[in-house]
C-alpha positions as CSV (number, residue, x, y, z in Angstrom):
1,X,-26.7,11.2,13.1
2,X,-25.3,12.6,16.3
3,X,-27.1,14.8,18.6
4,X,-26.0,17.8,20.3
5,X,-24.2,16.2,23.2
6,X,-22.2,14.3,20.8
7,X,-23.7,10.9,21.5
8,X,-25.1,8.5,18.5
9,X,-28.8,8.4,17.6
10,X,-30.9,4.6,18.4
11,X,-30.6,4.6,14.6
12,X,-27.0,4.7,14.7
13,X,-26.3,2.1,17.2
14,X,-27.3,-1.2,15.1
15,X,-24.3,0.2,12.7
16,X,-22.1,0.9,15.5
17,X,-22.2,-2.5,16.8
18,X,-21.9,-4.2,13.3
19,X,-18.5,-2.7,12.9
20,X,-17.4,-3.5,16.0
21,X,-18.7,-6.9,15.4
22,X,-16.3,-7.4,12.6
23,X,-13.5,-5.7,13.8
24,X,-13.7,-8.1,16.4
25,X,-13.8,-10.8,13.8
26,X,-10.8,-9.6,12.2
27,X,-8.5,-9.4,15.1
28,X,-9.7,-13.1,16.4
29,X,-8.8,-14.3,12.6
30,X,-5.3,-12.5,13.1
31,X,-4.4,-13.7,16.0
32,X,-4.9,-17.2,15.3
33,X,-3.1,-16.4,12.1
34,X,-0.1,-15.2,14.1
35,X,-0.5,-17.8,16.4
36,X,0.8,-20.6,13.8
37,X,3.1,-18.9,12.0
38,X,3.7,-22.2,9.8
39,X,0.2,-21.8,7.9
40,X,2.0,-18.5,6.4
41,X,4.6,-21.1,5.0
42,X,2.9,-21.9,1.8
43,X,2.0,-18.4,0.8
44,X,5.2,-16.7,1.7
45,X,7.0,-19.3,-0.7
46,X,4.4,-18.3,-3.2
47,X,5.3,-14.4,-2.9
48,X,9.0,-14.7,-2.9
49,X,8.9,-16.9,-6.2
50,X,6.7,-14.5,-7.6
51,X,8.0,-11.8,-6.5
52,X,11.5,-12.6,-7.5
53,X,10.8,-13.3,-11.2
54,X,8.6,-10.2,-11.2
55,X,11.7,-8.0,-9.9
56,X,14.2,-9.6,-13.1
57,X,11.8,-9.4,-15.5
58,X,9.1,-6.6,-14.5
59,X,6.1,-8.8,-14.5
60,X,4.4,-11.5,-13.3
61,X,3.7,-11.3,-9.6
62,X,-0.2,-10.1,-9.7
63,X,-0.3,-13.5,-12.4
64,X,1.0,-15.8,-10.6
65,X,-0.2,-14.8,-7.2
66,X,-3.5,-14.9,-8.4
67,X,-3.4,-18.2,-10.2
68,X,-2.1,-20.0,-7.1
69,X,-4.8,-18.0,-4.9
70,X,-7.8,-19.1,-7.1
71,X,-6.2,-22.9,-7.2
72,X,-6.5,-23.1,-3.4
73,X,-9.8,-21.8,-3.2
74,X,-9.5,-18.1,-2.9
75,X,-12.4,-16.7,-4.6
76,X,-11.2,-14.4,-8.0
77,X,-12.4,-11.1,-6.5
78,X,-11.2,-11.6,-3.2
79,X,-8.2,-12.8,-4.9
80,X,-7.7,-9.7,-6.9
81,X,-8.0,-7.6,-4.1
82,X,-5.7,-9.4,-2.3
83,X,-2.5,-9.6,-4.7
84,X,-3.5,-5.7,-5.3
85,X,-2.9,-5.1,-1.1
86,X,0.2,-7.3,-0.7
87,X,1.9,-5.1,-3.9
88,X,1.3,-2.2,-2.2
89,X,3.9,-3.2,0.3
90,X,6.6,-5.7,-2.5
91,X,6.5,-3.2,-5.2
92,X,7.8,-0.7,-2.6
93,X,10.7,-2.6,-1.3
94,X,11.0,-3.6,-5.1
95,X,11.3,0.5,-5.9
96,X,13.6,1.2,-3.9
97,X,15.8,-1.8,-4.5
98,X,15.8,-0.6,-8.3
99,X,16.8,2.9,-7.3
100,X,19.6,2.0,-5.9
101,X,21.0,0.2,-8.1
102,X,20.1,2.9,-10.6
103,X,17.7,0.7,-13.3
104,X,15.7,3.5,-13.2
105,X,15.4,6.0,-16.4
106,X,13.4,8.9,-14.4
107,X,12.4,10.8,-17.4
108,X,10.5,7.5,-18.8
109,X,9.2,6.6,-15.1
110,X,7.4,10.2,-15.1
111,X,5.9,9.3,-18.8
112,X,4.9,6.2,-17.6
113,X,3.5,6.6,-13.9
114,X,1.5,9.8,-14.5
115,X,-1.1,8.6,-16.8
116,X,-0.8,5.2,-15.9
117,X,-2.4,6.0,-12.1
118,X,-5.1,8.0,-13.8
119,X,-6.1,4.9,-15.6
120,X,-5.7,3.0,-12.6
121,X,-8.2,5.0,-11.0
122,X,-10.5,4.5,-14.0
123,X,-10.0,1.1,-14.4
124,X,-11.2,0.0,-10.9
125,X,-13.6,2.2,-10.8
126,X,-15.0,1.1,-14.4
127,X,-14.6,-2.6,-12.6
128,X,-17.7,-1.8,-10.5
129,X,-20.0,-1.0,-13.4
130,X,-18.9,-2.5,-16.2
131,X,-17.6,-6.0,-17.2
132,X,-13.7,-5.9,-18.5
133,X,-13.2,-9.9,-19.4
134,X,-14.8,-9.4,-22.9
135,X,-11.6,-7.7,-24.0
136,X,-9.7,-10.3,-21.8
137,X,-9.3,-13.1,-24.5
138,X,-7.9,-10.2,-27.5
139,X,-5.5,-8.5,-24.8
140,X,-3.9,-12.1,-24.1
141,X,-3.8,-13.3,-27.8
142,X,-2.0,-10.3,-28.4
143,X,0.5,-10.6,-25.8
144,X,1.2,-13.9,-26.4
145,X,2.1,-13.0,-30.0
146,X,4.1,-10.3,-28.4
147,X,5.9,-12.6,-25.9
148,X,6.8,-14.7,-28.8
149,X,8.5,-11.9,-30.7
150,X,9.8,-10.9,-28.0
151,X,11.4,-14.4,-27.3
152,X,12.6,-14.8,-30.7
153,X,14.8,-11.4,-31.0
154,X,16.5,-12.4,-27.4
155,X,18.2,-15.8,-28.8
156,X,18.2,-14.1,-31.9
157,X,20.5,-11.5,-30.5
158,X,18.4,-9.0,-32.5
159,X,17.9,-6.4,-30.2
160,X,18.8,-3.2,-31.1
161,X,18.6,0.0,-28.3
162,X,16.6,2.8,-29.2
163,X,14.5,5.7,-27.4
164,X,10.7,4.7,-27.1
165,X,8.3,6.5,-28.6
166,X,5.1,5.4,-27.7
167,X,5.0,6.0,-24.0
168,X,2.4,8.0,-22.2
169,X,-0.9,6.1,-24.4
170,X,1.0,2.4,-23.1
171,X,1.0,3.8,-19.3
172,X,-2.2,4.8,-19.6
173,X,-3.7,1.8,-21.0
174,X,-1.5,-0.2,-19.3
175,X,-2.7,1.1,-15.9
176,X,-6.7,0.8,-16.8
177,X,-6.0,-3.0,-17.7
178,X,-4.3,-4.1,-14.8
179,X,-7.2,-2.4,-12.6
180,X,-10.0,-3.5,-14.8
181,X,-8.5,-6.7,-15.8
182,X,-6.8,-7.9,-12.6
183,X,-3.5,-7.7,-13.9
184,X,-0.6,-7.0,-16.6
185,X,0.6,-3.6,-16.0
186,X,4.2,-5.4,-16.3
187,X,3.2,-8.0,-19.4
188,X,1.5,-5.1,-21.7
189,X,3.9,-1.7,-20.8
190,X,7.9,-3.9,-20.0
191,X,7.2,-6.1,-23.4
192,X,5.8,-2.8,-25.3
193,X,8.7,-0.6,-24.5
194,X,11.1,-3.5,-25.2
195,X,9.7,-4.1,-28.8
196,X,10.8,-0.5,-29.5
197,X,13.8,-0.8,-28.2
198,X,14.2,0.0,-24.5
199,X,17.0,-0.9,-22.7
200,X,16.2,-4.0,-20.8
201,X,18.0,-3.0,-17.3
202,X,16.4,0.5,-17.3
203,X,12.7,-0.8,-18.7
204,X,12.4,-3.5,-16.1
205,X,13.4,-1.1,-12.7
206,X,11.6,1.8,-14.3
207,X,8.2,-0.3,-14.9
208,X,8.5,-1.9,-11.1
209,X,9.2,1.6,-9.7
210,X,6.2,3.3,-11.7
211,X,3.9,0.5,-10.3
212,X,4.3,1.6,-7.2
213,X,2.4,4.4,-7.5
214,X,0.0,2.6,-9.6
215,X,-0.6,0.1,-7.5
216,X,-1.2,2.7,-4.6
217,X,-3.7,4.6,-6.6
218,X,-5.6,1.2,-7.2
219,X,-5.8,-0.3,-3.9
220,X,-7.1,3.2,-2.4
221,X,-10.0,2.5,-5.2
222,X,-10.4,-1.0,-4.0
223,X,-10.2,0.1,-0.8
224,X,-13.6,2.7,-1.3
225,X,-15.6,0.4,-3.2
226,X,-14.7,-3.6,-2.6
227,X,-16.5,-5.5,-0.1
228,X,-15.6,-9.0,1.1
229,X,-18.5,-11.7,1.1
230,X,-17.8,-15.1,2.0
231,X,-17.5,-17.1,5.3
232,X,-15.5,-16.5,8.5
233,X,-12.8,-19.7,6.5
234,X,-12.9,-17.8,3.2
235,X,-11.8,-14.4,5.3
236,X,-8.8,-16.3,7.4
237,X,-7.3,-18.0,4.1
238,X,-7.6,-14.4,2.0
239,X,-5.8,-12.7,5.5
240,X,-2.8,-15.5,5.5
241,X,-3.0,-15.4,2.2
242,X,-1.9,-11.4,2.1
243,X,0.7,-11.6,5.2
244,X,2.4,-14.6,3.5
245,X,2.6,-12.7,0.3
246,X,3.7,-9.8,1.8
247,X,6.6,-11.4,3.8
248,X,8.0,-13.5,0.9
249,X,7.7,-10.6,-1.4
250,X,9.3,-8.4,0.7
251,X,12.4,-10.4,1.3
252,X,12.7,-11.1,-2.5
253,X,12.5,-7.8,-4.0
254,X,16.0,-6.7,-3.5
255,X,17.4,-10.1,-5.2
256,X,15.1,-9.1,-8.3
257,X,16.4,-6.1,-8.8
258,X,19.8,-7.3,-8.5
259,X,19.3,-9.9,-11.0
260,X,18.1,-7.3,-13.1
261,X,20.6,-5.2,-12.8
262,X,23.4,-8.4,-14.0
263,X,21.9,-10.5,-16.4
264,X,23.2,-9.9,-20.1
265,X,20.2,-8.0,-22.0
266,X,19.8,-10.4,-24.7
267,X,19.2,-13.2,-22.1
268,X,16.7,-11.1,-20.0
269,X,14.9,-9.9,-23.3
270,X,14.2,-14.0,-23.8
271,X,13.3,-14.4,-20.1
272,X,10.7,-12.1,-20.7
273,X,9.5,-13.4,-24.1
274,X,9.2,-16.6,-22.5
275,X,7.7,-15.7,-19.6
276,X,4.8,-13.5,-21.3
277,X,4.2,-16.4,-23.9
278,X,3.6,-18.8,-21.3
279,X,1.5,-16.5,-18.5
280,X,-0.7,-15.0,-21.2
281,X,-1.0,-18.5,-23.6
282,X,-2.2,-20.1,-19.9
283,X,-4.5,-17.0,-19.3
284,X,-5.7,-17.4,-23.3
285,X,-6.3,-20.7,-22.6
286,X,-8.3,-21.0,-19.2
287,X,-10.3,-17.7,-21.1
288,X,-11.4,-19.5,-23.7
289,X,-12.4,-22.3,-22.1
290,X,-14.8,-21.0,-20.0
């Protein structure tokens, strides 16, 4: 409350000085960050390997980021919200990069982006009441069976081009499991579209430009709703954790795009079988034994 003269009520002031408390917090934690630059290291390597085979392939920086996170302690939320914040800033260097070099099919972007963020939005927001990993073990099985197809018709030299038809439904789920799940707009909507016969080139850069956007409309949710528990330690390694993401995935983005925009189709269609097999077998795997 705030009376008339514009100054806060007693009842205020507690709360006034608790944010203040942590903002404090936040800028001491920076500036020791910034202050050894090397710590960063490890985590910017991280990003731009993650980020790199995400740009070629459209997929795989949220897994992978993540994984490594939660290996080095990073709790899984904090690590979810964490890979969710540094994509914000790769998948938008990664956009671009793909624009330019024209991988982008704009009419499928628009099919894919619209009521994929809606989901997105759904998806974290069904996060905070309701508990996804139930459907997590059936998604992966069925991915991995995907991947494996998906490997097979690459060295097979099977795949034939032709216009997708399911589109809009894949965004849209697509977008409500990588915000309720954690992850795998790029595994479930760049192998779907492939299966039907998407051009590889043109699938990849229009599935990293479309989560963009996605990503945007999920970290905003994130943003309203997730709050950070832990220790002063736990806080300092999820903050290098981000900036070294960030950096490495920053400077990698235009090389995937690149890549993506050379490699022979057949050969990036078995990439991307091999890749989803093994991310989503792992995932199956650590799943099921819990």
């Amino acid at each position: 409350m705030v009376n008339i003269r514009g100054r806060p009520q007693l009842a205020d002031r507690p709360r006034i000085r608790q944010t203040s408390l942590k903002q404090g917090r936040s800028q001491a934690i920076l500036q020791e960050i910034l202050a050894d630059p090397s710590a960063l290291l490890i985590f910017a390597l991280i990003g731009f390997a993650a980020q790199l085979v995400d740009g070629a392939l459209g997929m795989a920086f949220g897994q992978i980021s993540s994984t490594i996170l939660i290996s080095v302690g990073v709790p899984p939320a904090a690590a979810s919200a964490g890979v969710h914040t540094a994509e914000t800033f790769t998948t938008a260097v990664s956009a671009i990069s793909h624009v330019a070099h024209r991988n982008v099919d704009w009419r499928l972007f628009f099919r894919l982006a619209i009521p994929g963020m809606i989901a997105g939005a759904l998806g974290a927001y069904a996060l905070t009441t309701i508990d996804a990993s139930t459907a997590k073990p059936f998604v992966l099985i069925y991915l991995t069976a995907l991947g494996l197809y998906l490997f097979y018709r690459g060295v097979m030299h099977r795949h034939t081009e032709r216009t997708p038809k399911i589109v809009s439904p894949l965004g849209f789920v697509g977008g409500f499991l990588d915000a309720a799940g954690g992850g795998g707009w790029g595994a479930i909507v760049t192998s779907n579209l492939l299966v039907q016969g998407s051009n590889p080139r043109k699938t990849i850069g229009t599935v990293n430009t479309a989560e963009f956007f996605l990503t945007i409309t999920i970290s905003a949710t994130f943003l309203a709703t997730f709050t950070l528990a832990g220790s002063e330690a736990d806080r300092e390694l999820l903050l290098r954790a981000i900036i070294g993401l960030v950096i490495g995935g920053v400077i990698a983005a235009p090389f995937g795009a690149m890549i993506a925009k050379r490699v022979n189709p057949d050969r990036l269609l078995t990439f991307v079988g091999a890749l989803v097999t093994l991310t989503c077998g792992y995932g199956l795997y650590r799943a099921l034994a819990l």
